[in-house]
N, C-alpha and C positions, 0 to 999 in steps of 0.2 A: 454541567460538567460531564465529560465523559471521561472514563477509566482506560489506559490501553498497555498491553505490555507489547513492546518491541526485544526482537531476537535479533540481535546479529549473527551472524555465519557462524563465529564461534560458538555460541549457545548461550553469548551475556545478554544477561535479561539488564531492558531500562522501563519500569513502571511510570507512566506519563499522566496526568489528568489535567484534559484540555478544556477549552470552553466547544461547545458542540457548536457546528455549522463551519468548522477547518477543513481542509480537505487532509486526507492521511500524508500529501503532499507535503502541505503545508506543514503537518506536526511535525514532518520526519526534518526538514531542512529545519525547521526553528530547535529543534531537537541535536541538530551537530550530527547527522545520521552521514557521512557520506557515499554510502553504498547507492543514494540516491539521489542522482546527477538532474534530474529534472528539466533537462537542456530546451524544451519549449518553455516551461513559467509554469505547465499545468494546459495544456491546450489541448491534449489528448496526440498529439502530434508526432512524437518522439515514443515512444517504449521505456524513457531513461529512469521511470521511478515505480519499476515493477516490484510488487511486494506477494508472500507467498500467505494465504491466510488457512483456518483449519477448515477441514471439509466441513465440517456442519454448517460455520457461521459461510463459507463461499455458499451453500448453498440454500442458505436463509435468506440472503442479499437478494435484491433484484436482479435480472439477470442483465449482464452486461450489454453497452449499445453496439450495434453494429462497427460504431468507429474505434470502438477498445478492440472488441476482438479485430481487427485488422490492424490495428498497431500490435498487438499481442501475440499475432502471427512472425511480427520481424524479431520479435524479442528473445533476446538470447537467455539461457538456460529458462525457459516457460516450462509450468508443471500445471497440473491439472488445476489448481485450487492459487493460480496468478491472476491477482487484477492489477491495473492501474490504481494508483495512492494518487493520482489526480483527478478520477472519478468516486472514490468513496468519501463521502462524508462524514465526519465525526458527530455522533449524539447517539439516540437509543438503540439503534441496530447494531453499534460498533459497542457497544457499553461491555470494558471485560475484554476486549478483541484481543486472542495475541496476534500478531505481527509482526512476521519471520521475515527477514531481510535478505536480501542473495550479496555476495561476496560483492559481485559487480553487476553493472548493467550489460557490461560489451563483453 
């Protein structure tokens, strides 16, 4: 099980403990999250389920594939410490993760 706390825009915390191997994707629609539109399924295609995480853990993660950062280029309001929640996966890297959510995708 992994631990994860979600932030929405306004700053309400939802503490979540998933089974590992979801995508953040995944946790945030099973979660009722809807700031995170997902409009491909998760195919890295769209930008629609951009999430903001903190610098330490963005920069513990592996670093992103060429095809995120080119969807992450169209992505509206991007900040330094955005990945796609259809490329990270839930279990020990994310254990503890918060995960800040943006207003909107568009």
């Amino acid at each position: 099980m992994t631990r994860l706390l979600f932030v929405d825009h306004q700053g309400h915390e939802t503490p979540l403990e998933v089974e590992a191997g979801l995508t953040l994707m995944e946790v945030a629609r099973l979660g009722g999250f809807d700031s995170i539109a997902a409009e491909c399924g998760g195919g890295c295609a769209c930008a629609t389920c951009q999430v903001y995480l903190e610098p330490a853990l963005f920069a513990a993660l592996a670093p992103m594939s060429e095809m995120e950062e080119c969807m992450l280029e169209l992505a509206a309001h991007r900040r330094a410490t955005s990945r796609l929640a259809c490329q990270l996966t839930t279990g020990h890297a994310l254990e503890g993760a918060r995960i800040e959510l943006p207003e909107s995708q568009y």
